[in-house]
C-alpha positions, -999 to +999 in steps of 0.1 A: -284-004-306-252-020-314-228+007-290-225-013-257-221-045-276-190-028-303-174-009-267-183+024-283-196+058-267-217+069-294-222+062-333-189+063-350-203+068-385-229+094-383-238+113-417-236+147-398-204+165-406-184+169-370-149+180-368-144+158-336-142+132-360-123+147-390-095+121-402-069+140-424-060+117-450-032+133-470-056+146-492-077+165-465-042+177-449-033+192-482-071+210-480-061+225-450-026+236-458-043+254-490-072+272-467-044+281-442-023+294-471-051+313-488-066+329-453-028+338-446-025+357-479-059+376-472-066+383-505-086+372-531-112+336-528-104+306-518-122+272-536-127+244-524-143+213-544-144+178-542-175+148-550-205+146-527-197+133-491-160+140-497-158+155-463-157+193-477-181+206-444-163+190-420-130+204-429-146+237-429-164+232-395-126+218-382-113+253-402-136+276-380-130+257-347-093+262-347-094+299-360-079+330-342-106+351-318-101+381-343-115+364-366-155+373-375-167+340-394-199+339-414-210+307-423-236+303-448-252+271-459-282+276-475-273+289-513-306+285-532-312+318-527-312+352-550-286+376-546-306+400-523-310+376-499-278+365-494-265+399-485-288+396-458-279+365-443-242+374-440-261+405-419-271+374-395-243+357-396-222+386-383-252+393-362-265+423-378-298+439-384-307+423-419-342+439-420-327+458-447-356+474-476-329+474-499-294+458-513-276+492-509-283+499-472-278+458-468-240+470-484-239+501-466-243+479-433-219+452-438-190+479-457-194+494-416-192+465-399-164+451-423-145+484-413-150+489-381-136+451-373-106+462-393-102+494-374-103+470-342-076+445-358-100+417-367-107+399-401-141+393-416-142+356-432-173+345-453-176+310-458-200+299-486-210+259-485-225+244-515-217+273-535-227+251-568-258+262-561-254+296-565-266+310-600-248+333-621-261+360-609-263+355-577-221+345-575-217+379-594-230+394-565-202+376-546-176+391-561-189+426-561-187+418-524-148+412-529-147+451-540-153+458-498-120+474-491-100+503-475-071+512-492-049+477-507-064+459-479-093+440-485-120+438-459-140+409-462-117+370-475-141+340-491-136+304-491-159+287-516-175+252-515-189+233-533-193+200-558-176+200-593-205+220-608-191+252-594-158+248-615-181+243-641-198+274-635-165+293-631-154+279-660-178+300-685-165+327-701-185+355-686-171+342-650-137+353-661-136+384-639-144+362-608-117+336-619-091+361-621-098+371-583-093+328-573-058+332-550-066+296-541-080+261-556-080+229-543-101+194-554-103+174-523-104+137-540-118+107-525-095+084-501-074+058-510-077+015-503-052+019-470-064+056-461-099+039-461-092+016-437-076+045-415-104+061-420-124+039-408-102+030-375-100+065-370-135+069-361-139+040-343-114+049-318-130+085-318-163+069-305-140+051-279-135+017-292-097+015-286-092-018-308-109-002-335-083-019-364-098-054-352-132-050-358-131-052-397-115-081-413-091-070-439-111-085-465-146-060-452-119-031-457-112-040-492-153-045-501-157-011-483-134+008-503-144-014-538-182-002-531-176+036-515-148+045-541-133+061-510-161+082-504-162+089-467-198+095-466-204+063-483-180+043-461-198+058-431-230+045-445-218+010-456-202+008-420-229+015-402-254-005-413-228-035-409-226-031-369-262-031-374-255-062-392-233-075-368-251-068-337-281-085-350-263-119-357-240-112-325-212-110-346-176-103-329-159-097-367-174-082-393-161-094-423-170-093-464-198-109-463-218-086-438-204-056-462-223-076-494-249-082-475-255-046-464-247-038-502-275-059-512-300-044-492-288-007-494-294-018-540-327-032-530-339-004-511-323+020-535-303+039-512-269+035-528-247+033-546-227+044-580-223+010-608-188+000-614-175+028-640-178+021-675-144+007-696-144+042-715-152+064-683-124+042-660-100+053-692-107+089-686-102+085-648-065+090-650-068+120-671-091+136-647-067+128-621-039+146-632-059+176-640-069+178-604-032+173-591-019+197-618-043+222-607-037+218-574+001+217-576-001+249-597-021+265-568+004+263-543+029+273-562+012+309-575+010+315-539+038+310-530+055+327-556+037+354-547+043+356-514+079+354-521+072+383-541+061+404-516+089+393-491+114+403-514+100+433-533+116+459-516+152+439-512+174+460-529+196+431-543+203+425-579+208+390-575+167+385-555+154+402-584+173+376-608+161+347-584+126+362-590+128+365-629+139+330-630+113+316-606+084+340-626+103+322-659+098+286-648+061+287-634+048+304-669+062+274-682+043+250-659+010+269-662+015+270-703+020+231-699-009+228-679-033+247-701-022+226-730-023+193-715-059+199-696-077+215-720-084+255-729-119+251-713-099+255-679-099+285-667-088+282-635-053+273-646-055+304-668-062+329-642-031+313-626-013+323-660-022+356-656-013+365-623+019+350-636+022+377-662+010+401-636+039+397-614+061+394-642+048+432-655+054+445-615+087+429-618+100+450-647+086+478-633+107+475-601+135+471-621+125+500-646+123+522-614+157+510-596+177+516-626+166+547-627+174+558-594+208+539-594+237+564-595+250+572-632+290+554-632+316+578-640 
């Protein structure tokens, strides 16, 4: 419709989630640093959460694009399903037989497959999309999944999806087993006024219009972001239906009054959008905020630490070991902080605190067991 008129290829604000088009805002970078992290350490499962239309899909379809050839991706969308059948479509996703009669030849099959790709130097990934979805039960099953492994080395890694329901799931105190197992948690937040308006260029100049920053007026930037909170799925909506706008009144700029207009329609029709928040709920905002950013600062971290860990465990230096006790020292701090400031309901930030005490109890063992092999002085 409008595409010839705008200079563009094809629709630059589709709904469907394509990685051609993924803009990585410094909140969707920081997703991707954590995945890369967390598929490096190949341990343990990796979350991912983040608002409806945050982009979560396409930074997993841009993950799997740009993956190594060893490794065996199963992708699984569809999560409103009981435990059984899950099993059996990771079976099709890895291209199995999942014609299975039952849950322990479904196991029996993927534990072979699992090992043999591990025998062959590859690594199994299992990606779980709108995991919120899952039930109880159903994530349980998940994490018995985690138990596929041949020796230390686990067989199978999982990143998990989904909208903030599935840290409320994980958050009940029967889900504490699963927690503990979380190597990895990131909240991808909504963009920002100026990343909006990248965002928005961005995909314009994806679809092939080069001047894509002239198009919108500074002031249609501004509405955008006011109405879509940053919300890329609801800036691709709002933008869309203002070239459709724009085309229809030959437009050459599309400025704020096309974006109200749009607004107006998209209210009438029912299609949109979130109210303004509340005074009390824009009060809480901030806290929420810092939650997420203490969360996912605490995240990296633990990994890191951790992987420092395992670099220097069998250093025989006196003064690594110190540099480790001292590090070990000041994240327990941090992750004591951050359960008291955010609440005990979190337990995400307490399986962090254990791990922490984990490491600390390997720590004293390594140095329980050099001391004793150290020569006796004279």
């Amino acid at each position: 419709m409008y595409l010839d008129f705008y200079g563009f290829r094809e629709k630059p604000f589709s709904l469907l989630p394509d990685p051609d088009y993924l803009f990585l805002s410094t909140k969707h970078k920081a997703a991707l640093d954590h995945l890369d992290y967390g598929l490096t350490d190949q341990t343990g499962f990796i979350i991912i959460t983040g608002d409806v239309g945050t982009g979560k899909t396409t930074l997993l379809k841009h993950l799997v694009r740009n993956l190594d050839e060893r490794v065996k991706v199963a992708m699984i969308f569809n999560t409103r399903v009981g435990s059984l059948e899950l099993v059996r479509m990771i079976l099709r996703e890895f291209e199995l037989n999942e014609n299975r009669t039952s849950k322990v030849r479904c196991y029996r099959s993927l534990y072979h497959f699992v090992a043999q790709q591990y025998a062959l130097g590859n690594y199994c990934l299992l990606i779980i999309d709108e995991a919120h979805n899952l039930s109880r039960q159903t994530l349980e099953e998940v994490r018995m999944l985690s138990n596929l492994n041949e020796g230390k080395n686990n067989l199978l890694q999982f990143i998990l999806a989904g909208q903030p329901l599935l840290k409320d799931k994980l958050e009940r105190e029967d889900m504490r087993q699963f927690v503990q197992r979380i190597t990895m948690d990131f909240v991808l937040e909504p963009l920002g006024p100026n990343e909006t308006r990248d965002y928005i260029v961005h995909r314009m100049r994806v679809a092939g219009r080069v001047d894509g920053g002239n198009l919108f007026t500074s002031q249609a930037h501004e509405r955008i972001y006011q109405a879509s909170r940053g919300i890329p799925r609801l800036i691709n909506i709002l933008c869309d239906g203002a070239l459709v706008y724009g085309f229809a009144d030959e437009l050459k700029k599309i400025d704020a009054k096309v974006i109200g207009e749009v607004l107006e329609d998209k209210k009438i029709r029912g299609q949109f959008f979130r109210e303004e928040p509340r005074a009390e709920e824009a009060d809480k905002a901030p806290a929420s905020s810092a939650v997420v950013r203490k969360v996912n600062a605490l995240s990296k971290r633990v990994w890191l630490l951790e992987k420092q860990f395992k670099e220097f465990q069998d250093v025989k230096s006196d003064q690594t070991i110190q540099k480790l006790e001292k590090l070990l020292a000041e994240e327990s701090k941090r992750a004591s902080k951050a359960i008291h400031e955010c609440g005990q309901k979190d337990l995400i930030i307490r399986g962090f605190r254990e791990r922490i005490k984990h490491l600390e109890e390997r720590l004293k063992i390594q140095g329980h067991n050099r001391a004793k092999h150290q020569p006796k002085k004279s």
